[in-house]
N, CA, C and O atoms as a GROMACS GRO file, in nm:
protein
  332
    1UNK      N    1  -1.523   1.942   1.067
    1UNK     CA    2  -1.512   1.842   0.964
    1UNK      C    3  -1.461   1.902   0.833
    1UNK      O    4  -1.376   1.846   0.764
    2UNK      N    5  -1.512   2.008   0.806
    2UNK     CA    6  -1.452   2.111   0.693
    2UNK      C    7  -1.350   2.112   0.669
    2UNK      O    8  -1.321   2.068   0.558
    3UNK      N    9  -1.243   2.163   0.754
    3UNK     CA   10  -1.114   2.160   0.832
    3UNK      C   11  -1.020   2.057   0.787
    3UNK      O   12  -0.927   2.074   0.708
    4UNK      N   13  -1.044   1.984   0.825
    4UNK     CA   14  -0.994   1.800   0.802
    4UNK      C   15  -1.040   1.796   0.635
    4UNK      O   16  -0.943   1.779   0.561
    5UNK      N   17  -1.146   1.807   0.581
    5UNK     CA   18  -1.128   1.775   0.439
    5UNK      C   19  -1.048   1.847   0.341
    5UNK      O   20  -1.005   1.792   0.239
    6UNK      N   21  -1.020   2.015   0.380
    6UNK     CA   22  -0.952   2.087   0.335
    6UNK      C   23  -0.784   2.050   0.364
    6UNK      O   24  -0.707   2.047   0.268
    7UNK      N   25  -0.744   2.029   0.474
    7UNK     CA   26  -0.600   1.924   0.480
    7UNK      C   27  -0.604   1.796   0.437
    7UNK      O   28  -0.492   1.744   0.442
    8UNK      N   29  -0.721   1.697   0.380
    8UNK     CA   30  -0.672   1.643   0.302
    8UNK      C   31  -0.663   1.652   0.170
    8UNK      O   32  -0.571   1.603   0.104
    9UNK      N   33  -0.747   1.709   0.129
    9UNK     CA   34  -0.740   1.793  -0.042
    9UNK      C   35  -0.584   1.835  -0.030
    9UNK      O   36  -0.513   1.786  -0.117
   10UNK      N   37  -0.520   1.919   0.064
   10UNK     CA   38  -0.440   1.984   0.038
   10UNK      C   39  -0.281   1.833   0.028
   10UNK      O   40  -0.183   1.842  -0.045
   11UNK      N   41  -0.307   1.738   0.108
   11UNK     CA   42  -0.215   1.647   0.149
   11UNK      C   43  -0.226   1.563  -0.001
   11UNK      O   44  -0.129   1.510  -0.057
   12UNK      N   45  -0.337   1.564  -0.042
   12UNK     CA   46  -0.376   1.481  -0.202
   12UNK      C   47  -0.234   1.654  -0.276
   12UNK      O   48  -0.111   1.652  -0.289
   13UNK      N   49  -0.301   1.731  -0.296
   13UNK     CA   50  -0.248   1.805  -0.374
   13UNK      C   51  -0.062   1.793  -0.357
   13UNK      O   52   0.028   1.799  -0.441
   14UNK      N   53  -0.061   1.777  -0.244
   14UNK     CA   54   0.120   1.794  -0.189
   14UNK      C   55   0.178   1.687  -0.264
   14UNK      O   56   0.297   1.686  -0.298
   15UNK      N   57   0.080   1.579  -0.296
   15UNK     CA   58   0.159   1.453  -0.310
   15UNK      C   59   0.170   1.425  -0.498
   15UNK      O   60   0.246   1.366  -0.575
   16UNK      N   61   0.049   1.504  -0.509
   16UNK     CA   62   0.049   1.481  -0.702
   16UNK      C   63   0.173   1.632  -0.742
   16UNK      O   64   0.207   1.664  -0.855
   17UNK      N   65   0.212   1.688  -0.635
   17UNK     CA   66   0.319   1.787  -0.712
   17UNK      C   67   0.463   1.660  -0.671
   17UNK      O   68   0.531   1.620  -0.766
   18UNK      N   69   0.491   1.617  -0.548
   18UNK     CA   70   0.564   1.547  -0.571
   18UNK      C   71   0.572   1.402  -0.650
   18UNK      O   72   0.664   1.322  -0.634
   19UNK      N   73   0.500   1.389  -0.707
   19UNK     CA   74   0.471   1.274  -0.761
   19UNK      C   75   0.515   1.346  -0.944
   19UNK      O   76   0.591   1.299  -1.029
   20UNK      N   77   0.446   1.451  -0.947
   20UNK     CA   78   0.511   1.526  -1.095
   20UNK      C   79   0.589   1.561  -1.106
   20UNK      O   80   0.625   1.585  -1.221
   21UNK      N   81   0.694   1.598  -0.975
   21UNK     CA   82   0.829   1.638  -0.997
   21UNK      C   83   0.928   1.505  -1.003
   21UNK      O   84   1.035   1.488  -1.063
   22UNK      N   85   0.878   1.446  -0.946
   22UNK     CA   86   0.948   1.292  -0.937
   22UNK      C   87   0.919   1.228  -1.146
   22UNK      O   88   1.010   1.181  -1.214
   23UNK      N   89   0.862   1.236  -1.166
   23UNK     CA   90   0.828   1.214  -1.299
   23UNK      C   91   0.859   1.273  -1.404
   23UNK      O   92   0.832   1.217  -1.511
   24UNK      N   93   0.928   1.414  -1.405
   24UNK     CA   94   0.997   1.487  -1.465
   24UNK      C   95   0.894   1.608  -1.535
   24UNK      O   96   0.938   1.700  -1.604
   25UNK      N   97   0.790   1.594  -1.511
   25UNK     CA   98   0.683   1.676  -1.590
   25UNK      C   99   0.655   1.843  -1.534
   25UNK      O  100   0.598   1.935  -1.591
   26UNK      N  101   0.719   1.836  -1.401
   26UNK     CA  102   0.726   1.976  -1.358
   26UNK      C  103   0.900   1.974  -1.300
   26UNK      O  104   0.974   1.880  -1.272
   27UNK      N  105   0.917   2.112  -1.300
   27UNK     CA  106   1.070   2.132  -1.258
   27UNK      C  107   1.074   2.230  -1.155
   27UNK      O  108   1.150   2.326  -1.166
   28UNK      N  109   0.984   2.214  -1.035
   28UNK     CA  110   0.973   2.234  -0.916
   28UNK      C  111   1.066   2.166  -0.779
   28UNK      O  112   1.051   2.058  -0.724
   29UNK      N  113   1.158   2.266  -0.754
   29UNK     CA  114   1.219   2.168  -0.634
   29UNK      C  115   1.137   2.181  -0.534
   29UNK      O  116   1.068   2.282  -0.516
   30UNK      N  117   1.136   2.020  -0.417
   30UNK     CA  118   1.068   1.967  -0.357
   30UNK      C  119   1.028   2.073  -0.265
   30UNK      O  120   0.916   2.114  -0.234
   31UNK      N  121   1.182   2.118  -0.218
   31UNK     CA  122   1.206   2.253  -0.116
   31UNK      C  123   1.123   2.372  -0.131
   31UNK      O  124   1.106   2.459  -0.046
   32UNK      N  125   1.076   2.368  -0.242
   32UNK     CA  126   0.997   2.500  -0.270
   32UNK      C  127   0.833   2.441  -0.259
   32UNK      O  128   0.731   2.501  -0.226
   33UNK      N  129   0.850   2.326  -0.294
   33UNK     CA  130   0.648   2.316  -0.240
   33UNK      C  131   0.630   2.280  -0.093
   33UNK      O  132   0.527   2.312  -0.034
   34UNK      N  133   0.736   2.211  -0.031
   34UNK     CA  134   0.714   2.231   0.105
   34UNK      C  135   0.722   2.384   0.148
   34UNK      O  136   0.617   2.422   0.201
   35UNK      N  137   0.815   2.475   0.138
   35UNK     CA  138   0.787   2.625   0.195
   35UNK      C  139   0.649   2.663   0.140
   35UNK      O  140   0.567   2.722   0.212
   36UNK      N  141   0.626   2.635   0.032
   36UNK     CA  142   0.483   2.741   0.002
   36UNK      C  143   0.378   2.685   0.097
   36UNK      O  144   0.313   2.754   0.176
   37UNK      N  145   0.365   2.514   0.077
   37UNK     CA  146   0.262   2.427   0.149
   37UNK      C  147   0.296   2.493   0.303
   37UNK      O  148   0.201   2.549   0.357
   38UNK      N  149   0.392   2.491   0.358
   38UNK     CA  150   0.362   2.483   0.478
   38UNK      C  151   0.355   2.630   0.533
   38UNK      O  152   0.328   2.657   0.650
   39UNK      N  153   0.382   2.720   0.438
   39UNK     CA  154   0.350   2.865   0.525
   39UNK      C  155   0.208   2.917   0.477
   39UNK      O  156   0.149   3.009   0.533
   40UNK      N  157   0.154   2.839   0.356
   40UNK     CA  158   0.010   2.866   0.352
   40UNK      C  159  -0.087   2.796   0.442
   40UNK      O  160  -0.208   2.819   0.446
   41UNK      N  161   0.007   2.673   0.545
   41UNK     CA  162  -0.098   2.601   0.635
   41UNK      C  163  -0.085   2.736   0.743
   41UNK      O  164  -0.180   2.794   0.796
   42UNK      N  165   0.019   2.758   0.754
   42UNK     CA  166   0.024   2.859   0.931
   42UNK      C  167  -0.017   2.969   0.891
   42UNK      O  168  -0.051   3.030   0.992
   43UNK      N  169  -0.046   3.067   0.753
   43UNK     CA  170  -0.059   3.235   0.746
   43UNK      C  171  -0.168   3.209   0.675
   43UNK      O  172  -0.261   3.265   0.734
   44UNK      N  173  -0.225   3.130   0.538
   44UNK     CA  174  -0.328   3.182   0.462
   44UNK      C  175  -0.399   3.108   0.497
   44UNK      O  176  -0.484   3.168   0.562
   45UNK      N  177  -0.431   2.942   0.491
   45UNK     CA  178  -0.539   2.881   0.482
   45UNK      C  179  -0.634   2.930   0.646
   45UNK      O  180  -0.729   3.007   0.633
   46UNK      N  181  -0.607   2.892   0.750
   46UNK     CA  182  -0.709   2.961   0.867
   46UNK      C  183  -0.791   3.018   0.844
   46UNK      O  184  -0.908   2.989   0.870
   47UNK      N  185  -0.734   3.154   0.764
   47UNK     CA  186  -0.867   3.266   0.781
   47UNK      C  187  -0.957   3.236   0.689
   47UNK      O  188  -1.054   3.311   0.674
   48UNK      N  189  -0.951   3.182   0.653
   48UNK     CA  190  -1.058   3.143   0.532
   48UNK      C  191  -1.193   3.070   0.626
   48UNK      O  192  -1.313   3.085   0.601
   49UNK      N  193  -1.125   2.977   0.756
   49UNK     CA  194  -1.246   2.935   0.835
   49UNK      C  195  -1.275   3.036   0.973
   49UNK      O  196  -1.340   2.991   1.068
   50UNK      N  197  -1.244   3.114   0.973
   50UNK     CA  198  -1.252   3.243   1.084
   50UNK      C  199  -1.454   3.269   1.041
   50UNK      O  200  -1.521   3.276   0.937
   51UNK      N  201  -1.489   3.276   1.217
   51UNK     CA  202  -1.634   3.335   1.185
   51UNK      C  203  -1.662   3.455   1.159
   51UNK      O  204  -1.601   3.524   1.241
   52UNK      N  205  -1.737   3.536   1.071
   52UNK     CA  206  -1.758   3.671   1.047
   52UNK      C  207  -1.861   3.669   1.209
   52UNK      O  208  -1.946   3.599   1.265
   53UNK      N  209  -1.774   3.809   1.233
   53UNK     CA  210  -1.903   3.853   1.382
   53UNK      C  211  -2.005   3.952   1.327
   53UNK      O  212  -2.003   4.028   1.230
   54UNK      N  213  -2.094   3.924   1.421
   54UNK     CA  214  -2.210   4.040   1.380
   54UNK      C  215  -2.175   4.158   1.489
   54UNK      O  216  -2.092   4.160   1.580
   55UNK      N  217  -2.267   4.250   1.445
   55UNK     CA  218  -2.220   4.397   1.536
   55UNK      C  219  -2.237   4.377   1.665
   55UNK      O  220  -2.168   4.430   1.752
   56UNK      N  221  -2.366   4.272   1.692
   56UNK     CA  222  -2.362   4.299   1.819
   56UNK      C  223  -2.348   4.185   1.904
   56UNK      O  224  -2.410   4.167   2.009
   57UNK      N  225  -2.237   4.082   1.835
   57UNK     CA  226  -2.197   3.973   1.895
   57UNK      C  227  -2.041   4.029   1.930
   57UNK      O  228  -1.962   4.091   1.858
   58UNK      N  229  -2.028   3.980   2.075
   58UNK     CA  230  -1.907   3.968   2.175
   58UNK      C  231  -1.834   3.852   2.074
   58UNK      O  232  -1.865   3.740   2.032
   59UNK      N  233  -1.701   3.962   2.057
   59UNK     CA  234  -1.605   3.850   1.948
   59UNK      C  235  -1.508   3.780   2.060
   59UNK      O  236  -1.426   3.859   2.108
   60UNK      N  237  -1.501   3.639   2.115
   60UNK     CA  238  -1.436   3.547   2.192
   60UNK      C  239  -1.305   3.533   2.064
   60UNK      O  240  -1.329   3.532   1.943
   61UNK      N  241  -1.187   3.524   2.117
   61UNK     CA  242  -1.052   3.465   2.052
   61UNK      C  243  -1.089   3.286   2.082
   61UNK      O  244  -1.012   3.213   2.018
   62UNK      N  245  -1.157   3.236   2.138
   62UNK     CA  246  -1.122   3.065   2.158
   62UNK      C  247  -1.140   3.017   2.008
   62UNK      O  248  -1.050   2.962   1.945
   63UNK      N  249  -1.236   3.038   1.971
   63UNK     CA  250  -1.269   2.973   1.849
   63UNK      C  251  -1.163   3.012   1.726
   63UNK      O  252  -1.147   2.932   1.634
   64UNK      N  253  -1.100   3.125   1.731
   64UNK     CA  254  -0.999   3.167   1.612
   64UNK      C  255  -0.887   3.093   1.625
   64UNK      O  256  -0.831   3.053   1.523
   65UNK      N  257  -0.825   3.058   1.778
   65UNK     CA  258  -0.723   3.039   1.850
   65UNK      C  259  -0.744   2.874   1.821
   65UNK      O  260  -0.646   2.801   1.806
   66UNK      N  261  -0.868   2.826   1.816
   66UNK     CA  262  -0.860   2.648   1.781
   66UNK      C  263  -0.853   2.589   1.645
   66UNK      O  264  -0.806   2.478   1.616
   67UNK      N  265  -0.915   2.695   1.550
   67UNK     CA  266  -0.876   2.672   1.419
   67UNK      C  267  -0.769   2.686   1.352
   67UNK      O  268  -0.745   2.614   1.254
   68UNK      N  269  -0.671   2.799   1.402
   68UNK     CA  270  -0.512   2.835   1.404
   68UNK      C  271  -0.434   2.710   1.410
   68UNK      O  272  -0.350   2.662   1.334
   69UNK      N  273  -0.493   2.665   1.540
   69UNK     CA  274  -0.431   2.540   1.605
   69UNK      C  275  -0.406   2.396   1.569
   69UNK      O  276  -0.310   2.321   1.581
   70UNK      N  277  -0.560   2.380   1.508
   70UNK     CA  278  -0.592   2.264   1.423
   70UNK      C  279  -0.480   2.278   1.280
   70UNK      O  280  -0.378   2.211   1.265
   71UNK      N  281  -0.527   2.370   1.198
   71UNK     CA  282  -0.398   2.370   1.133
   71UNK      C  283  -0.266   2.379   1.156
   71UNK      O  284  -0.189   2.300   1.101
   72UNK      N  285  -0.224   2.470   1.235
   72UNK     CA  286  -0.058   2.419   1.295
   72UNK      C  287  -0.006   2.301   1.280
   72UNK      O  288   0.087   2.263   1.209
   73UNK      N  289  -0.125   2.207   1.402
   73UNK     CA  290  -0.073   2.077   1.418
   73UNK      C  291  -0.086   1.998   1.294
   73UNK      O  292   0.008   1.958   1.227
   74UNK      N  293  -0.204   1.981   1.271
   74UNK     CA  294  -0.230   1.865   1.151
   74UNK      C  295  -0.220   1.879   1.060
   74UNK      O  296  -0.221   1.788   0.977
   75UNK      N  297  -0.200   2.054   1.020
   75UNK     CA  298  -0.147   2.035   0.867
   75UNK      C  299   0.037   1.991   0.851
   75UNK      O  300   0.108   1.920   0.780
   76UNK      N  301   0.051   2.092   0.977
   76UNK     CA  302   0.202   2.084   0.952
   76UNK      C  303   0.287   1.910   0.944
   76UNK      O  304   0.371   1.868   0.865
   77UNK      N  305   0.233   1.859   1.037
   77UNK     CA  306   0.237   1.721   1.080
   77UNK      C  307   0.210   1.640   0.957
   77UNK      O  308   0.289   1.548   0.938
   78UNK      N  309   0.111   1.658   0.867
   78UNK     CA  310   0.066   1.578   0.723
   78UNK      C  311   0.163   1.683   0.637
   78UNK      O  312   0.207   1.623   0.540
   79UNK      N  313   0.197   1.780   0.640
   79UNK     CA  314   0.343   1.812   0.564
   79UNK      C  315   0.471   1.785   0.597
   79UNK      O  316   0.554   1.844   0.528
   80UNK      N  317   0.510   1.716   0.676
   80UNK     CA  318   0.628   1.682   0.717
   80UNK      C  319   0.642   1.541   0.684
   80UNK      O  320   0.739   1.494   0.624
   81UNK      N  321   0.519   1.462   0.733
   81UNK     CA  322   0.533   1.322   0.717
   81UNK      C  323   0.525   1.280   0.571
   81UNK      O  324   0.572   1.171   0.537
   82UNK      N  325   0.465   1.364   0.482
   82UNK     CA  326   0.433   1.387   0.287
   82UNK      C  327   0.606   1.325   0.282
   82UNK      O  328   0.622   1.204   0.267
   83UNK      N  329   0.728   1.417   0.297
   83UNK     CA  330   0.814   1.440   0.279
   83UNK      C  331   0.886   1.302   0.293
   83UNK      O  332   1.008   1.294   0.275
   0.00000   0.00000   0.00000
């Protein structure tokens, strides 16, 4: 659920930069907040929900590999359709 509120904070945020560049108040081309937005959905935002393991917990990839995933799809997908 975390997950999902953090892509939409971020889909609110995508839309008040285009909404300020459209308005003349920032001089940001569009092209440049989609590259930042969408390579911070696939490289930075994830790890931020990655579980810390303990020493003597068996670290499984499923759970890293579904949160990766979740953002891929749905952020990338709510950044494309922003556009």
């Amino acid at each position: 659920m975390m997950i999902l509120l953090i892509i939409f904070i971020l889909s609110i945020i995508h839309l008040a930069l285009y909404y300020l560049n459209a308005k003349g108040k920032m001089n940001i081309p569009d092209y440049i907040v989609f590259v930042i937005l969408f390579l911070a959905n696939f490289f930075i935002l994830p790890r931020y929900f990655y579980r810390v393991p303990s020493e003597t917990e068996v670290l499984c990839g499923n759970p890293i590999i579904a949160i990766t995933f979740v953002f891929w799809l749905l952020s990338s997908i709510t950044t494309v359709i922003i556009i």
